[in-house]
C-alpha positions as CSV (number, residue, x, y, z in Angstrom):
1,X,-25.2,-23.4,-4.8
2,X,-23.0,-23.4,-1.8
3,X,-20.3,-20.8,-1.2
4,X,-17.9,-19.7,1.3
5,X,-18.4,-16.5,2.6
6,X,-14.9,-14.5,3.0
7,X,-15.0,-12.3,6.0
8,X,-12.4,-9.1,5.0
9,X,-10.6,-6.9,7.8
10,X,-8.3,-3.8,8.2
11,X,-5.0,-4.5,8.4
12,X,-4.9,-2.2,11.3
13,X,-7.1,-4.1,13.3
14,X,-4.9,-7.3,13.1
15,X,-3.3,-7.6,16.8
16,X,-7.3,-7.4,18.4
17,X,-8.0,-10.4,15.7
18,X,-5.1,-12.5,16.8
19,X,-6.1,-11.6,20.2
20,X,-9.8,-13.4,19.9
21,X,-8.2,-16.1,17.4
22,X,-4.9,-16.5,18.5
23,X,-4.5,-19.7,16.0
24,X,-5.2,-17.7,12.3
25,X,-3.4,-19.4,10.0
26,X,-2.0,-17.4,7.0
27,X,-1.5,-19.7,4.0
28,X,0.6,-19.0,0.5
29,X,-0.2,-20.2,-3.1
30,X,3.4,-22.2,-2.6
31,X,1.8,-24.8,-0.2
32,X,-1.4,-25.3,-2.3
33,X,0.5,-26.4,-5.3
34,X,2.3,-28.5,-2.7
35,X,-0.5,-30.2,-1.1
36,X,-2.4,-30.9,-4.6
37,X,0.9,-33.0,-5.9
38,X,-0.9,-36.4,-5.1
39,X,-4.8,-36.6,-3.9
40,X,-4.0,-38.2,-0.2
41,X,-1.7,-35.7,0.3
42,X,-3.6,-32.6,-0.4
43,X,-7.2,-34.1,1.7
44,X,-4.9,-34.7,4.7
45,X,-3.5,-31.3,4.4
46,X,-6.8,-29.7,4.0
47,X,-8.8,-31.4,6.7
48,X,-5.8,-30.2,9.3
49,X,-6.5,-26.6,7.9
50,X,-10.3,-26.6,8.1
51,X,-10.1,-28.7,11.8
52,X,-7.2,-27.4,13.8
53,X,-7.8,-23.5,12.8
54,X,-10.5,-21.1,13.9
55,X,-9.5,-18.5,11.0
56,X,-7.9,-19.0,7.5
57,X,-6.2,-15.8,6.0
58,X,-5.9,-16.1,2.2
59,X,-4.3,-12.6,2.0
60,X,-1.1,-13.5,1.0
61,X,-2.3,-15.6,-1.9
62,X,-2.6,-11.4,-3.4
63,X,0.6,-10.2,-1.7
64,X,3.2,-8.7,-4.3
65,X,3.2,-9.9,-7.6
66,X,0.5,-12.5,-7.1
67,X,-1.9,-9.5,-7.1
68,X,-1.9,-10.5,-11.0
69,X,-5.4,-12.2,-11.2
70,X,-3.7,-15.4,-13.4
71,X,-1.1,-16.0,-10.4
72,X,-3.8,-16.3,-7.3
73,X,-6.7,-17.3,-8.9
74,X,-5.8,-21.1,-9.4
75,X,-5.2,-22.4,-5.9
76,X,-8.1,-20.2,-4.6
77,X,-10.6,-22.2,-7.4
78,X,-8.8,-25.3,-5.9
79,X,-8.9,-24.0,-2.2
80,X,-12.9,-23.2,-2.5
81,X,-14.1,-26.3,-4.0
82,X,-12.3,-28.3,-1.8
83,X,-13.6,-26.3,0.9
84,X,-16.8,-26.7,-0.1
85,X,-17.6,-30.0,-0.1
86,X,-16.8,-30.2,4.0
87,X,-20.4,-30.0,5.4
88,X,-19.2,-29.4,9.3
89,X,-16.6,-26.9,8.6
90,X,-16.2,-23.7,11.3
91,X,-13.2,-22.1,10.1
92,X,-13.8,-18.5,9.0
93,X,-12.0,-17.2,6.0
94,X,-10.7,-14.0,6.3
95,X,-8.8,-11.4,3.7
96,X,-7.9,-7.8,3.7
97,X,-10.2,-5.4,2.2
98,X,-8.1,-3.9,-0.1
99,X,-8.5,-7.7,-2.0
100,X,-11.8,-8.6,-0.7
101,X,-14.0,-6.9,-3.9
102,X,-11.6,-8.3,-6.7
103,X,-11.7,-12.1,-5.1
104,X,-15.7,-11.8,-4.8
105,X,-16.0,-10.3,-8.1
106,X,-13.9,-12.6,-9.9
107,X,-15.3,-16.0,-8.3
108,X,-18.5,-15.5,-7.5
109,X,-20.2,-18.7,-8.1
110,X,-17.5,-19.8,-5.1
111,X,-16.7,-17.2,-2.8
112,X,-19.2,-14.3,-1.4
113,X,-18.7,-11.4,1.0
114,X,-19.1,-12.4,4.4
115,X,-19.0,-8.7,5.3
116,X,-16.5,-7.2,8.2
117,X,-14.7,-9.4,10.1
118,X,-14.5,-6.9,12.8
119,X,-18.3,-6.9,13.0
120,X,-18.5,-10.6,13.2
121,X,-16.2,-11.6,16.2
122,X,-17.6,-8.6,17.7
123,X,-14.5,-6.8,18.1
124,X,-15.4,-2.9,17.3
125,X,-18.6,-2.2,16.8
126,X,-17.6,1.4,15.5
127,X,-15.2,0.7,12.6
128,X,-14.1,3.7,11.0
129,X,-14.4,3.8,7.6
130,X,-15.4,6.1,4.2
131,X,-17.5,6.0,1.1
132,X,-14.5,5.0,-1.3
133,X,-13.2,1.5,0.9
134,X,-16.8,0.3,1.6
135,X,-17.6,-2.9,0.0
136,X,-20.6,-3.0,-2.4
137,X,-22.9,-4.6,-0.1
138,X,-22.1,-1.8,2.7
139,X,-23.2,0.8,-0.2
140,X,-26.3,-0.7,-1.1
141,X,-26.8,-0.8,2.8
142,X,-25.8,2.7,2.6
143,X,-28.4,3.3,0.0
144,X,-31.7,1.4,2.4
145,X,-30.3,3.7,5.3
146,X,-30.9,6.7,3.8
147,X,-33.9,5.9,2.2
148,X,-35.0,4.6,5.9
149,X,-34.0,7.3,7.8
150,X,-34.3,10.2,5.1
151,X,-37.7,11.6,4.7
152,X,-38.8,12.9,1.4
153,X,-37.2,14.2,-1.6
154,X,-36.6,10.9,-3.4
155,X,-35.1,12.2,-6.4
156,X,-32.4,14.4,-4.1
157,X,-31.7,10.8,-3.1
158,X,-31.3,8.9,-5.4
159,X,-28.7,11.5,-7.1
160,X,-26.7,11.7,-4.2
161,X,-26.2,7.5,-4.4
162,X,-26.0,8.0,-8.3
163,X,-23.2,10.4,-7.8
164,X,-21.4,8.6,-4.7
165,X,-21.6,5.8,-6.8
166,X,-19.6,7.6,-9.8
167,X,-17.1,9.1,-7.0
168,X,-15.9,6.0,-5.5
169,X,-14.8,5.0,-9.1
170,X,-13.0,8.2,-9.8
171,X,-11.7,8.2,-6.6
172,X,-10.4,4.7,-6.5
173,X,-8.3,5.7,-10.1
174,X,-6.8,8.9,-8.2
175,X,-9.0,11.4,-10.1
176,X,-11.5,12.7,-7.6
177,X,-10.3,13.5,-3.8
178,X,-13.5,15.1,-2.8
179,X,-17.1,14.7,-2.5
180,X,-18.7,17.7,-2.6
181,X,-22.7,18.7,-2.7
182,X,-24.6,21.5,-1.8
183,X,-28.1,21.6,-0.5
184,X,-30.3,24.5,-0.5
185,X,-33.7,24.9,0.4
186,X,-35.9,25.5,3.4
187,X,-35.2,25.3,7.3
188,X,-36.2,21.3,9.1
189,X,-36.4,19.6,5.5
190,X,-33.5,16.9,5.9
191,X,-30.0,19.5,4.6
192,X,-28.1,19.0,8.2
193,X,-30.0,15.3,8.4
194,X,-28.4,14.0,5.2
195,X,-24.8,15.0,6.2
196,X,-25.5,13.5,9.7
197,X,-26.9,10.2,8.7
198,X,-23.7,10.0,6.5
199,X,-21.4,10.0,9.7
200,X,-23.6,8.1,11.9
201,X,-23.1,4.8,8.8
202,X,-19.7,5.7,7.9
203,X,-18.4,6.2,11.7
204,X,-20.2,5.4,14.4
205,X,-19.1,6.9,17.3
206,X,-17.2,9.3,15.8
207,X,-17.6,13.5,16.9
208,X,-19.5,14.7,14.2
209,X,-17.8,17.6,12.1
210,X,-20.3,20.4,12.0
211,X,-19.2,24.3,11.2
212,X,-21.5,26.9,10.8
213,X,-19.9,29.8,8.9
214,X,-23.1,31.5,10.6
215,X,-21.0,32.1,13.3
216,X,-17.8,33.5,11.6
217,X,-17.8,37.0,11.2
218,X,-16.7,38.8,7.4
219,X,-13.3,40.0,8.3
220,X,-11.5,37.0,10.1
221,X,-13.6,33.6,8.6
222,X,-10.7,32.3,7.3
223,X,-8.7,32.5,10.3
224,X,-11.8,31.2,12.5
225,X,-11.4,28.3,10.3
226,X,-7.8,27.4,10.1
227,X,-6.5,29.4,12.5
228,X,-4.4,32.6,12.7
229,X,-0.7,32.7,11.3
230,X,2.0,32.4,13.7
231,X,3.4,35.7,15.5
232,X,-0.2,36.9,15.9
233,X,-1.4,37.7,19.4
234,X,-3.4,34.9,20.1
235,X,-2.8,32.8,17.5
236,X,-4.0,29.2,17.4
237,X,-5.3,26.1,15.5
238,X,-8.7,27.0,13.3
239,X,-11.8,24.7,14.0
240,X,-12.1,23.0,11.1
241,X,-8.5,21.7,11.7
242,X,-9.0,21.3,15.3
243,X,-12.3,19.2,14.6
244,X,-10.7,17.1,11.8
245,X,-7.7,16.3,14.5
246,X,-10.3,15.1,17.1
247,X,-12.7,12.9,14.9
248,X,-12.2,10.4,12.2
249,X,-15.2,10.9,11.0
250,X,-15.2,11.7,7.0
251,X,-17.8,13.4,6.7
252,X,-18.0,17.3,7.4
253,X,-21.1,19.8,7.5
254,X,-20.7,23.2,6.7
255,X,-23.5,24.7,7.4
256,X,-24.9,28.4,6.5
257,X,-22.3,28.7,3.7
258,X,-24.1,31.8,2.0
259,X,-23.0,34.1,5.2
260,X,-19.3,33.1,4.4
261,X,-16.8,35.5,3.2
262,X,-15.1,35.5,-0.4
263,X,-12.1,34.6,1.3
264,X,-13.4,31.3,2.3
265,X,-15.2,30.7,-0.8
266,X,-11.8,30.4,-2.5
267,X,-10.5,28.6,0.1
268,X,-13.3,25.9,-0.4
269,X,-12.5,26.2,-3.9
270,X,-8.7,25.3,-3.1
271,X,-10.0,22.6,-0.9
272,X,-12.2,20.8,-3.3
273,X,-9.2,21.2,-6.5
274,X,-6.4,19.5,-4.5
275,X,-8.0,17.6,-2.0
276,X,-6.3,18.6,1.0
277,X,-5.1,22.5,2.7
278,X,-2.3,23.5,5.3
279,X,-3.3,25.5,8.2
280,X,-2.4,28.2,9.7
281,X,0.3,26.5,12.1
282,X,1.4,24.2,9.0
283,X,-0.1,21.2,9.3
284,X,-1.2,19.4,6.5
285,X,-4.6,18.1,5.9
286,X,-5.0,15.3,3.9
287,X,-9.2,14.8,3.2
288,X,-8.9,12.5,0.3
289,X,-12.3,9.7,0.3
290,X,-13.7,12.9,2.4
291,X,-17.3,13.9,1.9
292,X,-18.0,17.4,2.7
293,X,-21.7,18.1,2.5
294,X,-22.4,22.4,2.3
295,X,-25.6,23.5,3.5
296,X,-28.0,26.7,2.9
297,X,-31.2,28.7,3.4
298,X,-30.3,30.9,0.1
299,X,-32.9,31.4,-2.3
300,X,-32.9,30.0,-6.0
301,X,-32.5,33.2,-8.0
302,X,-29.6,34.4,-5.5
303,X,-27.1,31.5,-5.9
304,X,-25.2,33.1,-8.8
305,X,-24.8,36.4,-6.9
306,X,-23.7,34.9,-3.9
307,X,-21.7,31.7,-4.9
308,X,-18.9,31.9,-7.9
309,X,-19.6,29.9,-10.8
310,X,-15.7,28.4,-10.6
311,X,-17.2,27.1,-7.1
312,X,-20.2,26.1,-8.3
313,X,-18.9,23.7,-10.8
314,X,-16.7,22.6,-8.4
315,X,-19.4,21.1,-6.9
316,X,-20.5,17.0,-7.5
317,X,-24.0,18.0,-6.8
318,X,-26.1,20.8,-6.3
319,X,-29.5,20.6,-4.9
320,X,-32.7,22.2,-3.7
321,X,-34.7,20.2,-1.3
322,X,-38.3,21.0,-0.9
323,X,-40.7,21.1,2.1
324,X,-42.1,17.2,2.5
325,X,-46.1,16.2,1.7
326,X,-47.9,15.5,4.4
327,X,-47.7,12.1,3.5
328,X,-44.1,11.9,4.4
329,X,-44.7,14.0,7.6
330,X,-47.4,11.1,8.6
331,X,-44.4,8.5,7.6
332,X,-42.0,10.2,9.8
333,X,-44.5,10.6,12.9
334,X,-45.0,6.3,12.5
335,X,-41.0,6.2,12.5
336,X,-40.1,8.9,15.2
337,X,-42.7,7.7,17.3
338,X,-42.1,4.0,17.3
339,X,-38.3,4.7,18.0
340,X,-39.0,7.0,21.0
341,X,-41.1,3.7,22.1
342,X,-38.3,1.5,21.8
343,X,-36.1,4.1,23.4
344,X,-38.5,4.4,26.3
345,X,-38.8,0.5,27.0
346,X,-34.8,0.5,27.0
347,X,-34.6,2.9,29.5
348,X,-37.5,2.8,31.8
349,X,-39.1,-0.7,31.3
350,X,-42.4,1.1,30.8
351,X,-45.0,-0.6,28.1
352,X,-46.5,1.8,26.0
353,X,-49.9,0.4,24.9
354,X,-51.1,0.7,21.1
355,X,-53.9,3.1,22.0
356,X,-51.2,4.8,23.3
357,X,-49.1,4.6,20.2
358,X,-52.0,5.7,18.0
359,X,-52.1,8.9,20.4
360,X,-48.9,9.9,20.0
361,X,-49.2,9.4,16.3
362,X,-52.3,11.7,16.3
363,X,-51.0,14.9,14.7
364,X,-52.5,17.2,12.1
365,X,-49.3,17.3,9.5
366,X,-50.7,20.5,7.9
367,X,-50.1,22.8,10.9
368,X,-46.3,21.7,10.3
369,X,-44.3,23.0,7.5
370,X,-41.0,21.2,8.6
371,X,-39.7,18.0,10.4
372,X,-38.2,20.0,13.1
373,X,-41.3,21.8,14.6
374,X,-42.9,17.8,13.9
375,X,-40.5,16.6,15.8
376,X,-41.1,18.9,19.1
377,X,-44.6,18.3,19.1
378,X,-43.7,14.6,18.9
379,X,-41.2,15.0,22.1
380,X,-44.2,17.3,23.9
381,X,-46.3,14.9,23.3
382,X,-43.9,11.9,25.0
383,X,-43.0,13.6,27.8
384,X,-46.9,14.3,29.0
385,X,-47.6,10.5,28.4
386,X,-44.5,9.8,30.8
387,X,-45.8,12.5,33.1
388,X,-49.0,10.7,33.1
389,X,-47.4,7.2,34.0
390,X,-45.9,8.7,36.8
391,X,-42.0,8.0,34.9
392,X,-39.0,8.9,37.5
């Protein structure tokens, strides 16, 4: 059956839109009803729409009270099947994303998601955005990425989409600020991958937000983080603030959280309870939809001495990953390799044969216990073939 897809876009982003389609045209339940008062009247009306504008905003049909579903959702039924029976129509319809889901879900033998409209006229590329104000499709997008581009540990993937799933409910009904999980386990097996595969589909682009409590010593942590009080010799902003100011990312990695201090365990704790923190200098941080993503090397059987229980169950999910098989190590070789091959074509215009492919592919898995000694054997293994073919 034939739909029309509805294209939804940040409000934000509205003055680049108008730029590339300076003719949208915005139009009200008010003239609908108008238009439909006698049949010559309403197909004159809609052929002008459909032929004289590039881009139909149906926004306002939701604006104010109409956002009751019985006030809107009668000229939209008449609007789409109208709209539908024009074979050679090019207008896009467009609507803000904060209606986009409840139009799509309540008509859906009429209207589908068309997806960003940002994406579609090209505008940004990178579109900022988090976990909570993705559309469905995006999440089940969200969902093949990871499972693409995530080696191993299926079920620790599947409950993390199970339980960002469940968040962006309780988020969207003001109970939950804060995504939280924690991920133990061995070094290379995917911990600071998952947290960075979350940024790179959430905001491409973006600085990624990475801290390593590693580097913090016991007795000033928490002022390494937000920053020392005023009045103190060399006082100034912490790096997680300073990092949060320069990205807009939402995701954050905090990574080697075992070697932090008490202090900034109940800081965290704080953090992940109200969904926001003041620094040092006073400025408030606001990281609702944020998904902050704690990494660790700690062992099992130490969690409970080193990590609070009040923490703990503060915590959406916690998670010990395990070193891959060997067949996912042989998976991950096929993918790294092929991409490097792709990368090396777009930068050097150089063919890499398929005997040459099988070559690179050519590595006993069991000597490696983790991607990231794979992964330099892969890159050693590159640069001799471009040393070879004599590469500038």
């Amino acid at each position: 059956m034939k739909r029309i897809n509805l294209y939804r876009y940040n409000s934000k982003n509205l003055e680049d839109i108008l730029k590339r389609c300076p003719n949208l045209r915005v139009i009200t339940s008010k003239e609908i009803f108008q238009a439909t008062e006698n049949a010559d009247q309403w197909d004159e009306w809609l052929n002008n729409l459909l032929k004289n504008h590039d881009l139909i905003d149906i926004s306002l049909l939701m604006n104010g009270e109409s956002e009751r579903i019985e006030t809107w959702i009668t000229p939209l039924v008449l609007l789409a099947q109208s709209c539908i029976r024009f074979d050679h129509c090019s207008a896009l319809f467009t609507i803000q994303n904060k209606y986009a889901q409840d139009v799509c879900d309540a008509l859906p033998y009429f209207i589908t998601d068309g997806g960003s409209l940002e994406r579609y006229l090209e505008i940004d590329s990178n579109i900022i955005t988090n976990i909570v104000d993705i559309q469905n499709s995006e999440f089940d997008n969200l969902q093949e990425y990871l499972n693409t581009n995530l080696f191993g540990n299926q079920h620790f993937k599947n409950r993390l989409i199970d339980r960002l799933k469940g968040f962006r409910y309780f988020n969207r009904m003001g109970e939950h600020k804060i995504f939280s999980a924690f991920i133990c386990g061995p070094t290379g097996i995917g911990k600071t991958e998952t947290a960075r595969l979350l940024h790179t589909f959430l905001s491409p682009g973006e600085n990624f937000i990475k801290i390593n409590l590693g580097n913090y010593s016991d007795h000033n942590a928490l002022s390494s983080l937000i920053g020392s009080p005023r009045g103190y010799v060399g006082s100034s902003q912490g790096e997680l603030s300073r990092k949060i100011e320069r990205s807009k990312s939402s995701v954050i990695l905090i990574d080697e959280f075992e070697k932090s201090s008490r202090e900034v365990h109940n800081f965290f704790l704080e953090l992940l309870s109200d969904g926001c923190f003041t620094d040092s200098l006073g400025h408030e941080f606001d990281l609702n939809k944020y998904i902050i993503i704690f990494t660790s090397n700690i062992k099992e059987q130490e969690l409970s001495s080193k990590i609070s229980p009040e923490l703990r169950s503060r915590f959406d999910l916690m998670y010990k990953m395990v070193l891959l098989s060997d067949e996912d190590k042989t998976l991950y070789i096929k993918h790294k390799v092929n991409y490097y091959v792709k990368r090396i074509h777009d930068s050097f215009d150089v063919k890499i044969t398929n005997e040459e492919i099988e070559g690179l592919q050519s590595i006993d898995v069991s000597n490696f216990s983790n991607l990231r000694n794979l992964n330099k054997c892969i890159e050693s293994k590159i640069s001799n073939l471009l040393s070879d073919k004599n590469v500038d």
